[in-house]
N, C-alpha and C positions, 0 to 999 in steps of 0.2 A: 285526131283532127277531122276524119271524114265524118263522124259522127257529128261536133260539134258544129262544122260546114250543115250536116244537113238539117239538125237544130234551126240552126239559122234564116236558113233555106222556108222552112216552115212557120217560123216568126214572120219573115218579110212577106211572104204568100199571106198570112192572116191580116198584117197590118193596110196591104194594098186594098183589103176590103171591107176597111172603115171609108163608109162616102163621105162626100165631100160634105162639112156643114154638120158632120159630127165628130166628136172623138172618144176614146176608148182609154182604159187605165193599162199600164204595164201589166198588171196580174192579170186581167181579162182577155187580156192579149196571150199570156201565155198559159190559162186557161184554154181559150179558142183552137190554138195551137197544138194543144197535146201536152203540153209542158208545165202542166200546174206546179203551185209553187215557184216557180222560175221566172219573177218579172223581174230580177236584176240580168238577167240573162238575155230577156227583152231588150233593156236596155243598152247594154253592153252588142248586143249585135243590130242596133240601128247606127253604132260608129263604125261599123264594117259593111254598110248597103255597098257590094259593086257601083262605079259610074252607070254604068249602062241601064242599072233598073230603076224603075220611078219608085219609091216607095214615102208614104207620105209621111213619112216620122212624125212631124209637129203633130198630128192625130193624137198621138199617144203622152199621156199627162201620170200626175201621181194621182191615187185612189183617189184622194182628195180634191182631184179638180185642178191641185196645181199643177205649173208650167215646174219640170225638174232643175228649168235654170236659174242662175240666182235675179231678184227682182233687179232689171235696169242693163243686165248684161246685154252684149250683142250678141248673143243666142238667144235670150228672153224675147228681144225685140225684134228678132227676126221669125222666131216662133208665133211670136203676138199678129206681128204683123200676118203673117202668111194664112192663121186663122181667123184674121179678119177679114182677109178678101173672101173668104168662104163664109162670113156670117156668122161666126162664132164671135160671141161677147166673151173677150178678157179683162176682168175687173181684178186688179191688183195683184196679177198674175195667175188670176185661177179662172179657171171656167166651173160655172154654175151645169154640174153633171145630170141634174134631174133635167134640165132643157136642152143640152148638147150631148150628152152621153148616148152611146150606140148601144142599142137594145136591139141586134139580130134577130131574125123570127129562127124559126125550125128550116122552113124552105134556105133562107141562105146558108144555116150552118150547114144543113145536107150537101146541098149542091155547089156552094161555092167554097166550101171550106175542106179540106183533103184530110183530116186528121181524125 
């Protein structure tokens, strides 16, 4: 279990540092992370963020741009929405990744990223 905790731990540190106005896929995240291959693992530990910490979930979409939820759900539209107060375009659930995709340089994955 500690192990998995600290997985997790290292997921939710990488996703805090997609900014705002961009987002990242599950695999690039666990990528980032240290955890390649592991983006269902991503996902599975964005349903366990403690209260206490901010993490931005809705950031994180499928390779493809799309939102993981089903089109029209009230996760969809709570995802949609929350990405649009940040300026990110959802067109039929998906975000256009060549214009909102996070492309970190070298200095952030150094310095802000622990893995």
């Amino acid at each position: 279990m500690f192990e998995e905790n600290q997985k997790y731990r290292q997921i939710w540190h990488t996703v805090q540092q997609v900014p705002a106005g961009k987002v990242a896929s599950y695999g690039q995240i666990a990528d980032l992370a240290g955890l390649p291959g592991r983006a269902r693992l991503v996902g599975k530990s964005l349903g366990f963020v403690p209260p206490v910490l901010t993490v931005p979930w809705y950031r994180v979409l499928r390779s493809n741009g799309q939102l993981a939820f089903a089109k029209g759900s009230e996760q969809a539209q709570k995802q949609t929405g929350l990405l649009q107060e940040e300026g990110v375009a959802v067109l039929n659930n998906r975000v256009k990744l060549s214009e909102f995709g996070w492309q970190p340089d070298l200095s952030e994955i150094l310095h802000k990223l622990r893995f």
